[in-house]
C-alpha positions in Angstrom: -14.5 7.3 -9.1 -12.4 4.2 -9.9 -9.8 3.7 -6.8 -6.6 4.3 -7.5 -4.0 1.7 -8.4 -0.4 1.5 -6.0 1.6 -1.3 -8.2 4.4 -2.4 -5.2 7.6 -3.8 -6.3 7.4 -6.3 -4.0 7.0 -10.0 -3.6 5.6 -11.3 0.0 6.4 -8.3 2.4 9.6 -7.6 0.2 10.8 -5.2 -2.2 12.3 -7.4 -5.2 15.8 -7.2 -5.5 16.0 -5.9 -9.5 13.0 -3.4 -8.5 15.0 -0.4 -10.3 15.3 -2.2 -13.5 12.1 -3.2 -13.8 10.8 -0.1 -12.4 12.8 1.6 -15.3 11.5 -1.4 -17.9 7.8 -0.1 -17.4 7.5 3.3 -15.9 5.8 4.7 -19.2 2.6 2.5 -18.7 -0.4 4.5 -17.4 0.0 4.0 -14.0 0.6 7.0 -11.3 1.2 5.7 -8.3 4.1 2.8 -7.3 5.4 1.9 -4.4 8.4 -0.5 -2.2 8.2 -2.2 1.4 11.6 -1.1 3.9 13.2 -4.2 3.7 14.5 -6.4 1.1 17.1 -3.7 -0.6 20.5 -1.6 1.0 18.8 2.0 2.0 20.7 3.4 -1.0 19.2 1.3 -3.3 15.7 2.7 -2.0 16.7 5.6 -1.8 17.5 5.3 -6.1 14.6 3.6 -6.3 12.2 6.4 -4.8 14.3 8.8 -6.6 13.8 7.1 -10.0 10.0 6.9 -9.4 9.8 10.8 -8.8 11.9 11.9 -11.6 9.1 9.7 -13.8 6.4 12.0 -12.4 5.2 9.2 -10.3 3.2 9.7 -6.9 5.7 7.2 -4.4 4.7 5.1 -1.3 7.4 3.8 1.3 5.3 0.9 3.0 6.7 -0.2 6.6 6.0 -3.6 7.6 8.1 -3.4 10.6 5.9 -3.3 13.5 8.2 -1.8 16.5 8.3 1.8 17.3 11.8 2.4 17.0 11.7 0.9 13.3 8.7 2.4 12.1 10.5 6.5 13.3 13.6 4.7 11.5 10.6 4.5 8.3 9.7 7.7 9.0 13.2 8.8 8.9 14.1 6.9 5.3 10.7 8.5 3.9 12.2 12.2 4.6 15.7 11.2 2.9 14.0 9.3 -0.2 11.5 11.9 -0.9 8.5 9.6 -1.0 5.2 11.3 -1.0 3.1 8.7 1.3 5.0 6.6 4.3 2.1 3.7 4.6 2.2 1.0 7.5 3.9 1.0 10.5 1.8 0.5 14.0 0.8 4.0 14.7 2.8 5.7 17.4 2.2 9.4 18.2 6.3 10.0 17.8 6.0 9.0 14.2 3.1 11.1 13.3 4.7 14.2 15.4 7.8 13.8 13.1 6.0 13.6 10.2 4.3 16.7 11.2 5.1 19.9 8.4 7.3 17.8 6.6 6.4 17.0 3.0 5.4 13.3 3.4 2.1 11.9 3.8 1.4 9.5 7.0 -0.9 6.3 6.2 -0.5 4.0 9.4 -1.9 0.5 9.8 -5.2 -0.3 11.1 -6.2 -2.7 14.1 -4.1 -5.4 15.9 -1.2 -6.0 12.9 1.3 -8.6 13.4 3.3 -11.5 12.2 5.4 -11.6 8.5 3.6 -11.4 6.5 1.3 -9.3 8.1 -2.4 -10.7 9.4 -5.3 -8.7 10.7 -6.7 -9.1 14.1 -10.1 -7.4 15.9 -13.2 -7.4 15.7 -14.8 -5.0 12.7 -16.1 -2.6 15.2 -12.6 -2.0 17.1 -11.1 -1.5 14.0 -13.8 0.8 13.1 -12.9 3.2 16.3 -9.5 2.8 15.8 -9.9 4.1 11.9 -11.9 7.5 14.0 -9.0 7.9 16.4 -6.3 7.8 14.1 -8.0 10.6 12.0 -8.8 12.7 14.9 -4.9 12.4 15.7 -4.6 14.2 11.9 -3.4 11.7 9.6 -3.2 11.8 6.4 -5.0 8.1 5.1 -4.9 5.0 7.3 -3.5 1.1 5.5 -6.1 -1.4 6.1 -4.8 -5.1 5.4 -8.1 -6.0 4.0 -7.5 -8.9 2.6 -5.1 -10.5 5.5 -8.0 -9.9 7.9 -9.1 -12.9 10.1 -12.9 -11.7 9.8 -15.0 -10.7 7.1 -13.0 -8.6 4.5 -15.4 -7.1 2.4 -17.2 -5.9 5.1 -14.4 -4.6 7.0 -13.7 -2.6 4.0 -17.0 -1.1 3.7 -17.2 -0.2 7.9 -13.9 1.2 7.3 -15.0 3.5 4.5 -18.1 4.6 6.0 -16.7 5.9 9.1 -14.3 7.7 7.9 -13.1 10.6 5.4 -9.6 10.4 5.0 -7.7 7.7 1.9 -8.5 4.5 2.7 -5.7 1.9 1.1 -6.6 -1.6 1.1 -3.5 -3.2 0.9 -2.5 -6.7 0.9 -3.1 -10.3 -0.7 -5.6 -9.0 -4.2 -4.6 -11.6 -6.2 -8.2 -11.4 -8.5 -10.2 -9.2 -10.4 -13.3 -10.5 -7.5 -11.2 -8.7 -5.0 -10.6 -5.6 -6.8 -14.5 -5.3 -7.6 -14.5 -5.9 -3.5 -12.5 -3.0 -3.0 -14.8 -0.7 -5.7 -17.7 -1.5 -4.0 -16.8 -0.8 -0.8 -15.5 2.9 -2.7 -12.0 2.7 -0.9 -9.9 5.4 -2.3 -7.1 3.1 -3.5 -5.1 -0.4 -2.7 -1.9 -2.3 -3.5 -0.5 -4.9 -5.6 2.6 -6.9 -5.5 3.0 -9.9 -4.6 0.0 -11.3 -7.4 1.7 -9.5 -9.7 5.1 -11.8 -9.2 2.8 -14.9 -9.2 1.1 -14.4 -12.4 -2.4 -14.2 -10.4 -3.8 -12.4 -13.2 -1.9 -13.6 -16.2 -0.9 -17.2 -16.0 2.5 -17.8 -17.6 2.7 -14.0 -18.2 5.0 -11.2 -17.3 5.4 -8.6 -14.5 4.1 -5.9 -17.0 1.3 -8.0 -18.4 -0.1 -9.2 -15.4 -0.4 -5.1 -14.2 -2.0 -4.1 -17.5 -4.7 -6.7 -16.8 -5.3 -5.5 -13.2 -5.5 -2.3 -14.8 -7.5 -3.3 -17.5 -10.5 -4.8 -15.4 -10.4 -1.5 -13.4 -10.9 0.6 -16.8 -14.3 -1.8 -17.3 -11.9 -3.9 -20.2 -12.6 -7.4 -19.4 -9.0 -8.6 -19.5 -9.6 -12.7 -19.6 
């Protein structure tokens, strides 16, 4: 199965400040699943913004880059009141998964030793790998692996990753070419993210927001877009 596509309205670790309009300009491509980081809007403006996602039958990520426990239950907490489906990110801490316990949104945490802004990977791929098995044995839902903002060897990382566990794997973070979404199919994660590339014409030079998704999505479907 092809991995699943999470277009983020975001541009380097921050939601884009027009992310409703052009949310609303595009929603009818064939893309399920979107997604926003915590910062870069007013919490009502999320809040819209999640809201406008669902009521276009879209599955909805909240993605925490903040990296302290009090803001990533604070993430927790804006997940509940937007009615996102998956709250990705956030270093795990046992009070955010107990919240998110029997409520209706999905817990995806970060993997490894995550810091900085933007966010880098630390560890070696074997503590990451253990990490990936503790985290699921604490009953989450998926785990966020910043693939691509890894110090080490991505691909690999990727694959370890994917091997060793069986919950959703999102690589998220820094694909910026068709090479690294073939990276993330053949490692067989279950899905991964894309903002940031999207902003910067990574895929389409000189083209628009809109075009520069198709073509991402394109080269997933096996339609060489270039």
């Amino acid at each position: 199965m092809k991995p699943e596509l999470i277009v983020m309205l975001t541009w380097n670790d921050r939601t884009v400040e027009n992310a409703l309009q052009l949310f609303d300009d595009i929603k009818n491509i064939p893309i399920k699943h979107w997604g926003f980081k915590d910062v870069g809007l007013p919490r009502s403006e999320m809040i819209r913004l999640a809201q406008a996602m669902s009521d276009a039958g879209k599955t909805t990520y909240l993605e925490v880059v903040s990296l302290s426990e009090k803001e990533g239950v604070e993430g927790a907490r804006l997940a509940i009141e937007s009615g996102v489906d998956v709250l990705m990110g956030t270093v795990f801490f046992d009070s955010i998964n107990e919240y998110l316990k029997n409520k209706s949104v999905a817990y995806y945490p970060f993997l490894g030793n995550v810091h900085s802004h933007p966010s880098v990977l630390e560890g070696s791929i074997d503590e990451i790998v253990v990490h990936a098995q503790q985290l699921e044995s604490k009953g989450v839902d998926g785990l966020d692996l910043l693939t691509f903002r890894y110090t080490g060897n991505a691909p690999r990382l990727l694959e370890a990753v994917v091997e060793a566990t069986n919950v959703p794997i999102v690589s998220a973070g820094s694909i910026a070419s068709c090479k690294r979404i073939d990276e993330v199919l053949a490692a067989k994660a279950w899905g991964f993210t894309v903002g940031t590339a999207f902003f910067e014409e990574k895929f389409v030079p000189d083209g628009s927001f809109k075009e520069n998704v198709m073509a991402a999505w394109n080269w997933m479907q096996g339609q060489n877009a270039h």
